[in-house]
C-alpha positions as CSV (number, residue, x, y, z in Angstrom):
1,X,108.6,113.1,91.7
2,X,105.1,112.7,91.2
3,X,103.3,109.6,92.5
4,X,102.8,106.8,89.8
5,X,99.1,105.2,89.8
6,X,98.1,102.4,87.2
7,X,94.5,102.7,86.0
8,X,93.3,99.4,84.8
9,X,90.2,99.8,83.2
10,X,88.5,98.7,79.8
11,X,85.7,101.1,79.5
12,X,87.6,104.0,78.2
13,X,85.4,107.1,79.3
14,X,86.0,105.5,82.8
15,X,89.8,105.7,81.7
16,X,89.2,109.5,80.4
17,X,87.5,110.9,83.5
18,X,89.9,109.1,86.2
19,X,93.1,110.1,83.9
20,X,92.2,114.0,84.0
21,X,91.3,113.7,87.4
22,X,94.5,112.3,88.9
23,X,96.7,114.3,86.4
24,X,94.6,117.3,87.6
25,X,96.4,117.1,91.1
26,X,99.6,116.3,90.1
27,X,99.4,112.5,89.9
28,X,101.4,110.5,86.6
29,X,98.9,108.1,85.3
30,X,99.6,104.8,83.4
31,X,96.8,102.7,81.5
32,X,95.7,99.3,81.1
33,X,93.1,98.2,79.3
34,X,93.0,94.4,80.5
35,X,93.8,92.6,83.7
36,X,96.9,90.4,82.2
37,X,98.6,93.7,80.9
38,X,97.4,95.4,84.4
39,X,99.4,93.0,86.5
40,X,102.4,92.9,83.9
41,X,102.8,96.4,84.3
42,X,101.9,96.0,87.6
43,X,104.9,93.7,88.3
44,X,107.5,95.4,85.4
45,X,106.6,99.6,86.2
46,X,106.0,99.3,89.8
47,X,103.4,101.7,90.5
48,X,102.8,103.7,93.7
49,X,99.4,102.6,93.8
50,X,96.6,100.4,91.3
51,X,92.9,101.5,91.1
52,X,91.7,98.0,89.6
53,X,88.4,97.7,87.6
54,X,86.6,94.6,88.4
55,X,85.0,93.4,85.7
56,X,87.4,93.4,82.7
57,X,87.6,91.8,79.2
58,X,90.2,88.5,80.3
59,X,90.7,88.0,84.0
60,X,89.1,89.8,86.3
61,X,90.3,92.4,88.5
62,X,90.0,90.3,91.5
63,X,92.0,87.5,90.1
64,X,94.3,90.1,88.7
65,X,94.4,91.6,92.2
66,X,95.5,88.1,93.6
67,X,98.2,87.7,91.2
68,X,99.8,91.0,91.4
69,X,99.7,90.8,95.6
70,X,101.2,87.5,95.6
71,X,104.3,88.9,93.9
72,X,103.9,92.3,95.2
73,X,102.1,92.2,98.8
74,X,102.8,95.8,99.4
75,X,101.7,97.1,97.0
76,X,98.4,98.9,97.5
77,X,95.1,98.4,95.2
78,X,92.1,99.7,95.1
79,X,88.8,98.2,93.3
80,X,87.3,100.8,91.1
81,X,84.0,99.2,90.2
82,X,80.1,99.4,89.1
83,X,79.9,96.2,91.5
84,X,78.1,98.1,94.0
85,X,75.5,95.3,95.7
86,X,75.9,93.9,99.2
87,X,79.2,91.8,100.1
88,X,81.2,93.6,97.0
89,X,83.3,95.4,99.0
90,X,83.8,92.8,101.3
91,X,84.6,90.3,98.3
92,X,87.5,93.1,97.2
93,X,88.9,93.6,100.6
94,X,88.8,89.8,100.8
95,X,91.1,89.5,97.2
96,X,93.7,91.9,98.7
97,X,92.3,95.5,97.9
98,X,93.2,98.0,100.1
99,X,89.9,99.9,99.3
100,X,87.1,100.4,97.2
101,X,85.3,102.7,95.1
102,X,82.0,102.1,93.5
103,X,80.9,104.1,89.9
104,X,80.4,106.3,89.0
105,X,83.1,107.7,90.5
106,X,83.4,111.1,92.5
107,X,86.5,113.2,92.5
108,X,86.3,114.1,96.4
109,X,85.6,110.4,97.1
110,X,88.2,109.4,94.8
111,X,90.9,111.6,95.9
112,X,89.8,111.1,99.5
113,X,90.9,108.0,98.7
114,X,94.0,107.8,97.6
115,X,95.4,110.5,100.1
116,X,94.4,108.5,102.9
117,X,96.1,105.2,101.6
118,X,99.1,107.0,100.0
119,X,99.4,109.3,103.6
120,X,99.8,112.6,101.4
C-alpha cells in the first residue's frame, strides 16, 4: 500500500508540481487548499505524513500545525514554505514540524526529505 501524504497548499502550481512529484515515486497524494480543511483531513483520513504550507488563505500552517499535533502528536509534518529568512525554520520546528523545506522546492531535497522521516 502506498504511503498517504496530504499536501496542504493554496497556490495551485505549488500543488501541481509537488502532486506529480510524489505520485512520480509511488506516493498517493491528497489536497488541501486551506489550513481548516488541512487539519480536518488531517484528523478524519489520517495521512502518513503532511507537507504544510505556511502561509495560507484562513489559518496559517503553523497554527494548523499546532492543532493537528495536539490531536495527532505522531503524526509527522513538514513546513513547505517561501518563508525562507533567518529563525523560520526554527519558528516551524518550534510549532511541531518535523522538518522544513523552503521554495521553490527541489525534487532531490524534497524526496530526501520525506525518505528520511518516513525511514523508506
Amino acid at each position: 500500500m502506498p504511503r498517504r501524504i496530504l499536501c496542504v497548499e493554496d497556490n495551485p502550481q505549488n500543488m501541481r508540481l509537488v502532486r506529480k512529484i510524489l505520485q512520480h515515486h509511488g506516493y498517493e497524494v491528497m489536497e488541501a487548499e486551506d489550513g481548516l480543511t488541512g487539519v480536518h483531513m488531517a484528523l478524519t483520513q489520517h495521512p502518513d505524513l503532511i507537507l504544510m504550507d505556511i502561509n495560507l488563505p484562513d489559518i496559517d500552517g503553523l497554527d494548523a500545525t499546532v492543532r493537528i499535533k495536539e490531536q495527532m502528536p505522531s503524526l509527522r509534518v513538514v513546513a513547505l514554505t517561501a518563508n525562507a529568512m533567518y529563525g523560520d525554520e526554527e519558528r516551524c520546528l518550534a510549532a511541531g514540524c518535523d522538518g522544513y523545506i523552503s521554495k521553490p522546492v527541489s525534487k532531490a531535497v524534497l524526496l530526501e526529505k520525506l525518505v528520511g522521516i518516513l525511514g523508506e
